[in-house]
Steps between C-alpha positions, in 0.01 A plus 500: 500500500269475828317225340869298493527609838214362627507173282829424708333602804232303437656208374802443796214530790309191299807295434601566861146407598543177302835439587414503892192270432710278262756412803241519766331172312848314445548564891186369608559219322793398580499494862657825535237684679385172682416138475100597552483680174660287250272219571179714490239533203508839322138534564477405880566846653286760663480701169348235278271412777397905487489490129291155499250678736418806312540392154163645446631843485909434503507404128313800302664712733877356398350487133443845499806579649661286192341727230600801667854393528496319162341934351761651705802239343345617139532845575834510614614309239341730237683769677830332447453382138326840377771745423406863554407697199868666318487810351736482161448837423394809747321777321622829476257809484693831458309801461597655188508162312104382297685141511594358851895329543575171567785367765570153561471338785846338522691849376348627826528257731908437359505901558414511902675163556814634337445857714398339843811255436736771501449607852706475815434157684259343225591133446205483206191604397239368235174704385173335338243717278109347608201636386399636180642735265319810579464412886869353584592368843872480602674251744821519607700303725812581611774294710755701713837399632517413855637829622325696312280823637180379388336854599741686275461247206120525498505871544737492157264236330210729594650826375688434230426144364100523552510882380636398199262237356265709614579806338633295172134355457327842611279320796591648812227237668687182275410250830867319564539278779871464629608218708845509667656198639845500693637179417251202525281729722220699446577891622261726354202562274396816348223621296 
């Protein structure tokens, strides 16, 4: 989810960036901007005359700044394409059982969506299961309605919803992170 949020992030600032040099270059050379740049060489301007003069030192530095940015680009792009880990099945340790339980993921996760879905002012929620199966992680996000009392619905989340997956799987410390939007917009995040 936050690496979707910062791919679009990301990705409107460059095409914006591209989009403003794109039409910059069709003005200059068009006579938009002025007669005096349309008929003048890309290369005869202060800049290449800087870059001409200290291409001793200029061009490692810009390749090195090309292989960072090209290591950077790889990393965010295994971020995007590498799902997180899923847990199918969370193991269940009771303490007068030799054999430990198993719950799946998606009976869980259908369990607290259903729950947190029947409150007062939730529009919709939807819960993932990350992690393995004896160290689960839960995410939830939940979307509110407009007018909703977003204080009162994360108070019920916490006590009731939260409580119960908690208490259902017998981890009191289960780590769930719970992100409530209003809307389109981003209101609160709990751990």
């Amino acid at each position: 989810m936050h690496a979707d949020r910062t791919t679009r992030a990301v990705l409107t600032l460059l095409s914006i960036a591209l989009l403003a040099t794109g039409t910059a270059g069709i003005l200059a050379g068009t006579d938009v901007i002025g007669h005096h740049l349309a008929t003048r060489h890309l290369t005869d301007n202060p800049i290449a005359r800087y870059l001409g003069d200290n291409s001793v030192w200029f061009w490692p530095v810009a390749a090195l700044a090309g292989v960072v940015a090209a290591l950077l680009a790889l990393r965010w792009l295994a971020a995007v394409l590498t799902p997180r880990p899923r847990a199918s099945d969370i193991t269940i340790v009771t303490d007068g059982s030799a054999e430990p339980a198993a719950l799946d993921a998606d009976a869980l996760t259908d369990a607290v969506t259903a729950e947190i879905n029947s409150y007062r002012g939730v529009d919709t929620s939807h819960a993932k299961v990350h992690g393995s199966a004896t160290d689960p992680q839960l995410a939830i996000t939940v979307r509110t309605d407009d007018d909703a009392d977003i204080a009162a619905v994360r108070r019920l989340i916490e006590n009731d919803a939260l409580a119960h997956v908690r208490q259902a799987l017998d981890r009191p410390d289960l780590p769930i992170t719970l992100d409530i939007t209003v809307g389109n917009r981003r209101s609160s995040r709990a751990r």
